[in-house]
N, C-alpha and C positions, 0 to 999 in steps of 0.2 A: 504493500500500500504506500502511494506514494502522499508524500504531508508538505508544510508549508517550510520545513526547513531542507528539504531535499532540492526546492524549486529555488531555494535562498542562498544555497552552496554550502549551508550549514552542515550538510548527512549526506556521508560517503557511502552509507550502507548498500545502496543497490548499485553498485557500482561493480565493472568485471576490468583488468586489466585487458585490453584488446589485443593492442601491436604493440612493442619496444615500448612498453611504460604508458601509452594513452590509452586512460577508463574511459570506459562508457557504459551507458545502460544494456546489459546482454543481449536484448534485441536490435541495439542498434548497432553491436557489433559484430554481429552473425550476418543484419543486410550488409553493413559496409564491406564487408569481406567476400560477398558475392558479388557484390561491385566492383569490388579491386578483381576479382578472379576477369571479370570479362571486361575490362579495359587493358588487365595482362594480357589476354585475346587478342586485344585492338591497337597492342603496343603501347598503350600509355603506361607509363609509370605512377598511379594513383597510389600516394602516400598520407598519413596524416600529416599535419605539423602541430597543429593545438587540437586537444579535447576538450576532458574535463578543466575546468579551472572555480578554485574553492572561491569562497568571499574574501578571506583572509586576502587573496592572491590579486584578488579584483582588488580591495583595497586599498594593497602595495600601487597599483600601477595609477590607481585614481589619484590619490596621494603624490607621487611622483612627478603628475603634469601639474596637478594643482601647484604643488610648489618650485616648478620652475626646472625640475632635475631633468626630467625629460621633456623632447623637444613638441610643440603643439603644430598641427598642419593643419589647413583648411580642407575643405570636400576636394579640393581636387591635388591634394597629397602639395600643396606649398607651404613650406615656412611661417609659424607667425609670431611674432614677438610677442612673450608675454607679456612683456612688463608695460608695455603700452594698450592692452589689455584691460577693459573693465571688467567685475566681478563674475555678472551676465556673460557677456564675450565670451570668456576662458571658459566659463560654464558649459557656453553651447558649444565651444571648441573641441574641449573633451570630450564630450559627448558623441560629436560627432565621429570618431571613432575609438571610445570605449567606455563600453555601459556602465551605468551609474550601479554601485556595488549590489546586491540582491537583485540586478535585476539583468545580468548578462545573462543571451542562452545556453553560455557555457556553463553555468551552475549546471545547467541538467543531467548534462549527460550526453544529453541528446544532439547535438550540434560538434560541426569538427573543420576547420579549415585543413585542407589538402593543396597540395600539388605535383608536380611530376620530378620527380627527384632525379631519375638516370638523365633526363634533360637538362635540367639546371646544370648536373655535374657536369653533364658533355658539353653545356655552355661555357661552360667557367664564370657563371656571371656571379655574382655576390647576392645571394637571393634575401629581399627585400618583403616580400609577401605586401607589393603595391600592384596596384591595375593595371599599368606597363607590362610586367610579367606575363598577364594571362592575356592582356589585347594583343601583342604583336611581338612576345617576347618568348619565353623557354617553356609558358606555363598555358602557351595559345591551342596547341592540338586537346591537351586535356581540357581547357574552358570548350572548345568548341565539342568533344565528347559530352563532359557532362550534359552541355543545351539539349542532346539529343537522350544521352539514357539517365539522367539523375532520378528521374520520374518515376523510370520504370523499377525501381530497387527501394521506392518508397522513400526519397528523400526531396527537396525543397531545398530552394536557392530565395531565402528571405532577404537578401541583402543584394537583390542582380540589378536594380535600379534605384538611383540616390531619388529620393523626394522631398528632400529638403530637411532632411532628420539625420538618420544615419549614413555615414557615405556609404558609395555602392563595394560591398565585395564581395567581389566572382567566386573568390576559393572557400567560401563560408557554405556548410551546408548544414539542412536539419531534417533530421528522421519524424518528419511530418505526425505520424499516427501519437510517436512517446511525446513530441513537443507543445502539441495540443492540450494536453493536460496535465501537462507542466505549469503550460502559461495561464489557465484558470485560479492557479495558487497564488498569484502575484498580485497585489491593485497598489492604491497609492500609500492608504494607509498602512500598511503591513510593509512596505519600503520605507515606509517613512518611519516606524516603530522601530525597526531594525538601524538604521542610520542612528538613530539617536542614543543607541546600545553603543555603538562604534566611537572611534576618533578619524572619522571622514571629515579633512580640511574642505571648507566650503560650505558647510552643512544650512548657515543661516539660507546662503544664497540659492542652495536647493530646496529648503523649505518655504520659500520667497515666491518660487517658480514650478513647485511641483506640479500641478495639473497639465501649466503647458507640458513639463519636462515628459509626462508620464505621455501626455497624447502625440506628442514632436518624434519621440526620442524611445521611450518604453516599446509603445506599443508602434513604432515606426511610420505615422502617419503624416508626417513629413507637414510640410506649410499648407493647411488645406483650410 
């Protein structure tokens, strides 16, 4: 049975080691690996790169841009000074690519960014996991794989187009059936309970702005 701390990164408990160290939910790593069997087929190299990832860990990395240690980019992967940066700004900056703690879909389980690994190598390029990679770069034959079979193995591409919320990314995917009700455990109040448990820098400013944050940015509904 799944509960409100499993959807929150809190509870590891249904969790199975997959591949080389990345957990996932058991069912979604029994599809993934019938997917990786038949892009093996198709000569893609389908690898993970991220699975699971706890609150703690979502945390560290919120914390991090919040205070400057790491670098913040716009939707379309540019540089942007923080310090000239208002509270808001950084806010939706981070945001824009990495979810507000409790509420990434990597808590679940259910979600994994991939890409093609024997290409990278054979590229020698310095793999970045940006858009460039999979438009027209080492990670292109598998983006144009997935468009056609991600579907069919019961996965979801939530992040294939930016709407003014989350940027767009191609190598994100989610095990549709477990993710659906996952995300029924989430709302704002229950993010916002848990945030206040925590020491998430920002915290006024996401209390300020929760609704938008949750409709913009949670539930991915971009500028509407």
């Amino acid at each position: 049975m799944i509960t409100q701390a499993h959807a929150l990164g809190k509870d590891e408990s249904l969790l199975v080691e997959c591949q080389n160290g990345f957990r996932l939910l058991p069912e979604v790593c029994v599809a993934f690996k019938r997917m990786q069997t038949a892009a093996t087929q198709d000569k893609v190299d389908l690898q993970i790169v991220s699975s699971y990832r706890g609150f703690q860990r979502q945390l560290q990395i919120w914390n991090n841009k919040w205070s400057g240690n790491t670098t913040l980019l716009d939707a379309n992967e540019n540089t942007l000074n923080a310090a000239t940066l208002t509270d808001l700004e950084k806010l939706q900056a981070i945001l824009t690519w990495s979810a507000l703690p409790g509420a990434s879909r990597h808590h679940w389980g259910t979600d994994i960014d991939v890409y093609d690994k024997k290409s990278v190598e054979i590229s020698q390029h310095k793999f970045q996991l940006v858009c460039s990679e999979y438009d027209n770069g080492p990670c292109t034959e598998l983006n144009n794989w997935l468009n056609q079979h991600a579907n069919d193995f019961g996965f979801s591409r939530p992040f294939a187009k930016f709407k003014g919320g989350i940027a767009r990314e191609p190598w994100h995917l989610s095990f549709t059936s477990s993710a659906e009700k996952m995300s029924t455990l989430v709302d704002e109040t229950t993010l916002l309970n848990n945030l206040y448990e925590s020491d998430i820098m920002g915290l006024q400013s996401i209390v300020d702005n929760m609704p938008t944050i949750f409709q913009r940015f949670v539930l991915n509904k971009g500028l509407v």
